[in-house]
C-alpha distance (Angstrom), angle and dihedral (degrees) to the residues before:
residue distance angle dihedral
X1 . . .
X2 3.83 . .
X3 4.01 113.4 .
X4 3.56 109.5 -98.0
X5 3.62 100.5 118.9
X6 3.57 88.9 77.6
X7 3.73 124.3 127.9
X8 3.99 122.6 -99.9
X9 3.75 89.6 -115.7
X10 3.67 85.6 64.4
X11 3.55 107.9 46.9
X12 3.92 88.0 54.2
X13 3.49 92.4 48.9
X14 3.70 86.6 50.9
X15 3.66 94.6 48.9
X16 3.66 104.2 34.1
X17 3.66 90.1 116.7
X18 3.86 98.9 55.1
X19 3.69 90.3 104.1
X20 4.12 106.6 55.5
X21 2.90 128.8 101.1
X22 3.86 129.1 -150.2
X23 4.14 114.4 -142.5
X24 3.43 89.4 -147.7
X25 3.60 130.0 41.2
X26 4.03 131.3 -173.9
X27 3.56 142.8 155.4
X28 3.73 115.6 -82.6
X29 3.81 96.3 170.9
X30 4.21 145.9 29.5
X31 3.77 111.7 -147.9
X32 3.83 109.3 176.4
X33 3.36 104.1 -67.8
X34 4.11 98.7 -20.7
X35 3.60 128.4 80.3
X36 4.36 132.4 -136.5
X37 3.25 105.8 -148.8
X38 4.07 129.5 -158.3
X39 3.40 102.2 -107.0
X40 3.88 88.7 57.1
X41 3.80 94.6 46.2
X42 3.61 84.8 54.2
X43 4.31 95.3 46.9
X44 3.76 88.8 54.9
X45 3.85 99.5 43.7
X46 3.95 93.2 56.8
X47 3.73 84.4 43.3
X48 3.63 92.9 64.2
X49 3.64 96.2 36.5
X50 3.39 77.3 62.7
X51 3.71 100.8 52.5
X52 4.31 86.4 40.0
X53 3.87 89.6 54.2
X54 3.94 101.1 42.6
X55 4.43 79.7 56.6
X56 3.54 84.5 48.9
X57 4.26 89.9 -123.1
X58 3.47 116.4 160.9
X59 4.14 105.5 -111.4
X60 3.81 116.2 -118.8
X61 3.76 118.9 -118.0
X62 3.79 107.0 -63.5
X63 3.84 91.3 -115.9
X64 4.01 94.4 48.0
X65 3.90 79.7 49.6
X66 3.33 105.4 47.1
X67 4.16 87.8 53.8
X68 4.15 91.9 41.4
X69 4.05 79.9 58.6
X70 3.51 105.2 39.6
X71 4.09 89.2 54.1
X72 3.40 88.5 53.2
X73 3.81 95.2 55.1
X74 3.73 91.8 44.6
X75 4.38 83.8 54.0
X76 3.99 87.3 52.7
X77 3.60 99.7 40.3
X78 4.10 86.9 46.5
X79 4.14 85.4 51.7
X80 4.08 89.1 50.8
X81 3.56 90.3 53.9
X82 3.63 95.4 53.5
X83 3.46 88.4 49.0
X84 3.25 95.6 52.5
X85 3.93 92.7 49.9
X86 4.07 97.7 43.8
X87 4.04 85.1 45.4
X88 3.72 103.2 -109.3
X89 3.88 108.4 171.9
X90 3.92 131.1 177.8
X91 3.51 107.8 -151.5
X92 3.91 124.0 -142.6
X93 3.50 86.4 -116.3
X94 3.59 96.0 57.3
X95 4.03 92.1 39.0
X96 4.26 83.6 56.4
X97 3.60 89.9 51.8
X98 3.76 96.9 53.8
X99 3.83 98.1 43.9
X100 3.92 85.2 49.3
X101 3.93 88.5 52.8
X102 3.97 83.7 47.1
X103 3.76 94.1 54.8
X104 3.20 91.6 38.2
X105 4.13 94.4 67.2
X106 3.11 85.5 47.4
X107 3.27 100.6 63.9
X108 3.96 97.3 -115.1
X109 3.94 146.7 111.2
X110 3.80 106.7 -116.5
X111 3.65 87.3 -107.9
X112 3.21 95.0 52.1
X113 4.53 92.6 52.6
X114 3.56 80.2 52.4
X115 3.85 103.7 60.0
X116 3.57 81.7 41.0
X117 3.64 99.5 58.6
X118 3.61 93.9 35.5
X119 4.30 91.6 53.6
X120 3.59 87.3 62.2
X121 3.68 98.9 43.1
X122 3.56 109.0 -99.6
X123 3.78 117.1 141.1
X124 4.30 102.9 -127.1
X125 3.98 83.3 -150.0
X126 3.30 98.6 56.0
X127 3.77 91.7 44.3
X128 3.81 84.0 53.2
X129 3.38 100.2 58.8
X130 4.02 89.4 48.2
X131 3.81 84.5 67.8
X132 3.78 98.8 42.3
X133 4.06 90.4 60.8
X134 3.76 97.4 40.2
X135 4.14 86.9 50.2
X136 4.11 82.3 41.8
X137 3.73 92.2 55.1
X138 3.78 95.4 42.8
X139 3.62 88.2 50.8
X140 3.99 90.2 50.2
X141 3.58 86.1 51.4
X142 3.64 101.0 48.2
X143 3.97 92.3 45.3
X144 4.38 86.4 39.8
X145 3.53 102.7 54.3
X146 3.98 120.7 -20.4
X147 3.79 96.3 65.9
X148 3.78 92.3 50.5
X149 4.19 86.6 57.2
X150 3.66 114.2 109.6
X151 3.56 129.6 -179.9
X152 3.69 120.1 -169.2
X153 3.99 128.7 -143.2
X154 4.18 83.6 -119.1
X155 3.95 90.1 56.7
X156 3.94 92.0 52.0
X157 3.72 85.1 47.8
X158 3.25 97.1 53.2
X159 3.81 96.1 39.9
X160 4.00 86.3 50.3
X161 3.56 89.6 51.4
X162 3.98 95.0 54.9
X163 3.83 98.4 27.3
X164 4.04 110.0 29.9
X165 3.97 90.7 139.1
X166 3.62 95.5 44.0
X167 3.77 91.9 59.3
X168 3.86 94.8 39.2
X169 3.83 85.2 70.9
X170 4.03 98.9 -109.7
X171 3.35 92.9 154.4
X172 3.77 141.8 10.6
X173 3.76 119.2 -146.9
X174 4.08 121.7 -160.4
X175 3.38 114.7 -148.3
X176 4.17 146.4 -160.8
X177 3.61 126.3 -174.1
X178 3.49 149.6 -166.2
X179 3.81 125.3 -163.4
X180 4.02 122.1 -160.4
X181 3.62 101.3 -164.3
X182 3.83 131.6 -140.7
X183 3.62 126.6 -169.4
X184 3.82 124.8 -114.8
X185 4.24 103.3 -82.5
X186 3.77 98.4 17.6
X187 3.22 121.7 -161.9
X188 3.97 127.8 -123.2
X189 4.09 85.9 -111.4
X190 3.51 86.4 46.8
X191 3.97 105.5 52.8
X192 4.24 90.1 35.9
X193 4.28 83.9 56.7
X194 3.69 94.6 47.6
X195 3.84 93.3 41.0
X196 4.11 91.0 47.5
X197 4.28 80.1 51.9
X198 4.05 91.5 43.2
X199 4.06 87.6 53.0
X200 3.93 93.1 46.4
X201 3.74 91.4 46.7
X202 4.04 90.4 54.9
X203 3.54 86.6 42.5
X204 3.73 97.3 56.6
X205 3.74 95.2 39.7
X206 4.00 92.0 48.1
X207 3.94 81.9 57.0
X208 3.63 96.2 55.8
X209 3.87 112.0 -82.3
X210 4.06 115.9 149.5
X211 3.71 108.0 -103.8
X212 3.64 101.4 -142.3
X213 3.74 90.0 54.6
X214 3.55 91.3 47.3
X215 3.86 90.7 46.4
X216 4.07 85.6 52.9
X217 3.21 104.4 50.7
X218 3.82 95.6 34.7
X219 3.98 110.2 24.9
X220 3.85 123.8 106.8
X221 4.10 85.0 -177.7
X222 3.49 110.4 108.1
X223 3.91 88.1 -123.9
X224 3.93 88.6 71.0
X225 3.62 100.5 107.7
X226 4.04 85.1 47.7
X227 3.80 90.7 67.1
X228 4.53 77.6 -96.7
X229 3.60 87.6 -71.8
X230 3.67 109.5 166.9
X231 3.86 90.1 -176.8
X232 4.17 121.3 -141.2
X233 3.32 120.1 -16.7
X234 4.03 139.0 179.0
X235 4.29 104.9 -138.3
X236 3.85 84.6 -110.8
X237 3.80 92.7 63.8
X238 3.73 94.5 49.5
X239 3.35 119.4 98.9
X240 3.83 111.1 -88.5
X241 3.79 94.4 -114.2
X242 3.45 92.0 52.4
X243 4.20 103.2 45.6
X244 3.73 98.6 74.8
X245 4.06 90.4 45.7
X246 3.66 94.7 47.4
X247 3.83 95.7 48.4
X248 3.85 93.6 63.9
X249 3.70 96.4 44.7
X250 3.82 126.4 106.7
X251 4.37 115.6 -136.6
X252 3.23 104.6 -82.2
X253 4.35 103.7 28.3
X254 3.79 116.4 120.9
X255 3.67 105.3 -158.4
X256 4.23 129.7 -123.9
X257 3.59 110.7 -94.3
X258 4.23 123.2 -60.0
X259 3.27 111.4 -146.6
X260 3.90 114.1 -146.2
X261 3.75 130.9 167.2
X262 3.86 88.9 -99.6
X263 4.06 94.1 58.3
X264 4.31 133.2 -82.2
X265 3.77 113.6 -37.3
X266 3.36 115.9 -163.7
X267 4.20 119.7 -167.5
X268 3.75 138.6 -163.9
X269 3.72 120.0 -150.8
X270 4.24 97.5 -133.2
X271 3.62 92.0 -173.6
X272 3.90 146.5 -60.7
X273 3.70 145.7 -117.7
X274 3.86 142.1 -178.5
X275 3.45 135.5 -116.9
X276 3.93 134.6 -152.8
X277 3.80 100.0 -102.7
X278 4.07 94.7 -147.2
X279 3.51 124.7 69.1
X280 3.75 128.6 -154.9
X281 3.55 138.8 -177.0
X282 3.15 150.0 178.4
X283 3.86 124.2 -96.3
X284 4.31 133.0 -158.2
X285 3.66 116.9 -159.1
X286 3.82 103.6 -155.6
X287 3.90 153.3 146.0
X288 3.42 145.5 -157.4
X289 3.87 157.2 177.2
X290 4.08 123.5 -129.2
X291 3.63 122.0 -156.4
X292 3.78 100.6 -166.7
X293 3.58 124.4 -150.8
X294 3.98 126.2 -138.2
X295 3.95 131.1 129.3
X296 3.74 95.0 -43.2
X297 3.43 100.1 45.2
X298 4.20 133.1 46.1
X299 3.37 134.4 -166.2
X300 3.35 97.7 -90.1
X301 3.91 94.8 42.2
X302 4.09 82.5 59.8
X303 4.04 94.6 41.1
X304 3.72 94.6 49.9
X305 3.73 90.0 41.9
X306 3.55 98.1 56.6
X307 4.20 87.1 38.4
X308 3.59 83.2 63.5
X309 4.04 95.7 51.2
X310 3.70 84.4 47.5
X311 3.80 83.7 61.5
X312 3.25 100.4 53.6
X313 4.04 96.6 43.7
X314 4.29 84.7 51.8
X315 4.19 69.6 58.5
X316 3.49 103.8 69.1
X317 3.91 87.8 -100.4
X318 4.21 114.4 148.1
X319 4.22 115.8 -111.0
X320 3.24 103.5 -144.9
X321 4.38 94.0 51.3
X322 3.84 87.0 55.4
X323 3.98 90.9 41.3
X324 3.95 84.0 52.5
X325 4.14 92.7 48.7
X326 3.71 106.9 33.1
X327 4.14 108.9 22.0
X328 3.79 112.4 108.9
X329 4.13 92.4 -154.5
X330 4.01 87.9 83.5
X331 4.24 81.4 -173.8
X332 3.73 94.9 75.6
X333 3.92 101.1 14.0
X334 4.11 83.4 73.1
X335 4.44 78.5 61.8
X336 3.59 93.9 48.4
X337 3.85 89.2 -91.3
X338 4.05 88.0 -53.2
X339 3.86 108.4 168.4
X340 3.99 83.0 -178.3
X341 3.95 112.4 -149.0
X342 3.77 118.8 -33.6
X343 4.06 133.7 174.8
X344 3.49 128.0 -136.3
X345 3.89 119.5 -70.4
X346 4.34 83.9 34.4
X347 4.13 92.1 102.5
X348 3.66 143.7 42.2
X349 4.01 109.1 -83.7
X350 3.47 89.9 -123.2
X351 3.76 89.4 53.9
X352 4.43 93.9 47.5
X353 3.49 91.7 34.9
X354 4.00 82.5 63.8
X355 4.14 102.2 39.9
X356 3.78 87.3 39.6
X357 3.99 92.5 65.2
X358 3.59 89.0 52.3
X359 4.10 134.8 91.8
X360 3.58 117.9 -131.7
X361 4.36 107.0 -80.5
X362 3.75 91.0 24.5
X363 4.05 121.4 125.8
X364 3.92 124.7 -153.8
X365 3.55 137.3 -134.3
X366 3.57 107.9 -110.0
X367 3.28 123.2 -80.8
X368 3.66 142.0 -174.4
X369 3.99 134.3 -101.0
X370 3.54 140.0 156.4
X371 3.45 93.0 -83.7
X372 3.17 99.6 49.2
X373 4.05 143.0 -86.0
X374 4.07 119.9 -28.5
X375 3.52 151.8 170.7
X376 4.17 123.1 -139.7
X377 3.54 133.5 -164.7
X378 3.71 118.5 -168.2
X379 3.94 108.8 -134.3
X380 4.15 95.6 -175.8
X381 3.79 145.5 -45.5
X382 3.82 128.1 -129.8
X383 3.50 136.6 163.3
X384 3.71 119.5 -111.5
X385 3.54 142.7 -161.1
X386 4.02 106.5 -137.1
X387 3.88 93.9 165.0
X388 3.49 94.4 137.1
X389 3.66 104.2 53.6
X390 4.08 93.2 35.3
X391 3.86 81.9 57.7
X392 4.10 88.4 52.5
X393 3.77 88.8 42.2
X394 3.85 93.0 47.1
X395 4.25 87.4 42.3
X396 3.54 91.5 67.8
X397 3.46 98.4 29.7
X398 4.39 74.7 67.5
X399 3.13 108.4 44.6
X400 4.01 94.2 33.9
X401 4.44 76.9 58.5
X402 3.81 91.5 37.0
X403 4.10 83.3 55.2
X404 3.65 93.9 45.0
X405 3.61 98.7 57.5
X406 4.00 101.7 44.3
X407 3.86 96.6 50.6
X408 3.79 85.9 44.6
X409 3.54 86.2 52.8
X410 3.76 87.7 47.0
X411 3.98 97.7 41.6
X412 4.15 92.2 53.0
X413 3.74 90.0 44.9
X414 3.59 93.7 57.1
X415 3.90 94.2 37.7
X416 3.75 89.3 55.2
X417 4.11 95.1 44.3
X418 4.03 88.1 42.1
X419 3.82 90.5 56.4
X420 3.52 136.5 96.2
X421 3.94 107.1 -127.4
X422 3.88 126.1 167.7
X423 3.94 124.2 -171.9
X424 3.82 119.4 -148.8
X425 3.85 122.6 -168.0
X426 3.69 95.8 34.3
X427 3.45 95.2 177.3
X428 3.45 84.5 68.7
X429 3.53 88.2 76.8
């Protein structure tokens, strides 16, 4: 989920730079065939000294931050490239949408975010284009890696089998992290360096340092500008190499060094909470007919046909015999229009919004849905107990999450180590 549902307080922390202007510009970085220039180096590292002060984390040395930064820009320009070559586009439509949902939380018409941002000297274009590339890049991502994740029924059995109270929610677990990178192929040299840095860094947190300024100045994790906060988490949605570590650590602990194929992570347990371990819900027996519309028939055809079948049920006439002879969803007309019992989230809004306003034996007036125009009656309500299969759906919902991050992980690392990238100004650094 991108980050637009982020408070106005934020976005003009985040963008209180927009407006300067450097005297000098230069180019600080190659990237393929692109270039990062100065100026923008130096937009993005107020922004997140921005975002580091409003958590109140101490800010890394200015030279350790400047680097942590510029990495990060040469990771997002990398992404726009492959966008750009696989043919990932945001459409103005879909840019309009978001910056409505934006103003939205914030409690404002579009117009009105815009007078706002432009009173305090933001340029609206620029913020614009902000959004486009972080949609871009979540589109990348989406088409790059999390559509290719599968998760078969045999891996949520499995998982259930080894993990049941894990994914029933027993206990949350809050998590930072830091990430010492290796590139794809390390050498010997190279793993023994980052492994003498991954014991230091324990070292010097273990003796008091502030993890989110450690995780800043330090962190290839793309939580490192969020103090490596990876936020609540059940153990099932943690990373595999870090469930079994976590579990046996005390509030407070941060763990020895994990060594992955991406580098050393190294993890503090922030705190933990429990969780009721059943879940219950509550459950509408129901059933309808659909009148669908197309070429042939209008809306109005399909409203006054179903006010006529209303007519005849106010008649003493049986539900499920019309639902059999006049519904257009032939799956449930063959029941007599029986939906059978189904918890919230299972239907169209449109559709629950309209059985959940009515008492058990009551019929609507029709109504419209995506699929056309319908009648409901609600048969009965009960409240159910569907631990077992919101465990299975919250199983894969893990490990489908659990995938998702580790060959992300895996797919930046080896877009980064694939890439051409040339630093200028050195010295800077």
């Amino acid at each position: 989920m991108m980050r637009s549902l982020i408070l106005l307080s934020t976005l003009l922390a985040a963008l209180s730079v927009q407006a300067a202007v450097l005297p000098v510009d230069r180019i600080i970085a190659v990237v393929n065939d692109d270039v990062i220039m100065e100026s923008e180096l130096a937009t993005r590292l107020r922004t997140i000294k921005g975002q580091l002060e409003q958590r109140k984390t101490a800010l890394p040395p200015e030279d350790i931050l400047r680097k942590q930064v510029l990495e990060r820009l040469i990771l997002s320009r990398l992404q726009l490239q492959a966008a750009e070559r696989t043919g990932v586009r945001v459409s103005e439509q879909q840019l309009n949408a978001a910056i409505a949902r934006i103003a939205t939380q914030n409690k404002m018409t579009i117009a009105q975010f815009r007078n706002t941002l432009e009173r305090d000297g933001f340029d609206f274009n620029v913020f614009r284009e902000d959004i486009r590339r972080e949609m871009t890049i979540s589109q990348l991502l989406q088409r790059a890696v999390k559509q290719r994740i599968n998760v078969t029924d045999q891996e949520v059995s499995n998982f259930l089998a080894t993990n049941k109270n894990q994914a029933s929610g027993a206990n949350e677990f809050r998590l930072s992290h830091i990430l010492i990178q290796l590139p794809e192929a390390a050498s010997a040299e190279q793993v023994d360096a980052a492994q003498r840095t991954a014991n230091a860094t324990v070292a010097k947190l273990r003796s008091g340092a502030d993890f989110g300024q450690v995780a800043a100045a330090s962190s290839a994790g793309q939580q490192a500008f969020e103090g490596g906060d990876l936020g609540w988490r059940k153990a099932a949605q943690l990373p595999s190499l870090f469930s079994d570590v976590v579990t046996s650590m005390g509030k407070g602990d941060i763990s020895d060094p994990i060594r992955s194929p991406s580098g050393f992570h190294i993890v503090q347990l922030t705190d933990v909470r429990g969780q009721d371990q059943r879940h219950v819900t509550k459950q509408s027996l129901s059933r309808h007919i659909l009148i669908r519309t197309n070429e042939l028939t209008s809306d109005d055809d399909a409203r006054s046909r179903l006010n006529q079948l209303l007519i005849r049920l106010e008649g003493g006439e049986d539900f499920a015999t019309l639902a059999r002879a006049h519904s257009d969803d032939r799956g449930s007309a063959a029941n007599g229009g029986d939906l059978g019992w189904t918890s919230p989230g299972a239907l169209v809004p449109q559709f629950e919004a309209e059985m959940n306003n009515l008492a058990p034996g009551q019929i609507s007036q029709p109504f419209r849905s995506p699929f056309g125009w319908h009648i409901v009656q609600l048969i009965d309500r009960r409240t159910h107990d569907d631990t077992e299969q919101f465990l299975k759906n919250k199983a894969r919902e893990f490990l489908t999450e659990r995938k998702t991050e580790e060959e992300t992980e895996t797919w930046l690392r080896r877009l980064r180590d694939e890439a051409y990238v040339e630093y200028r100004l050195e010295d800077n650094f």
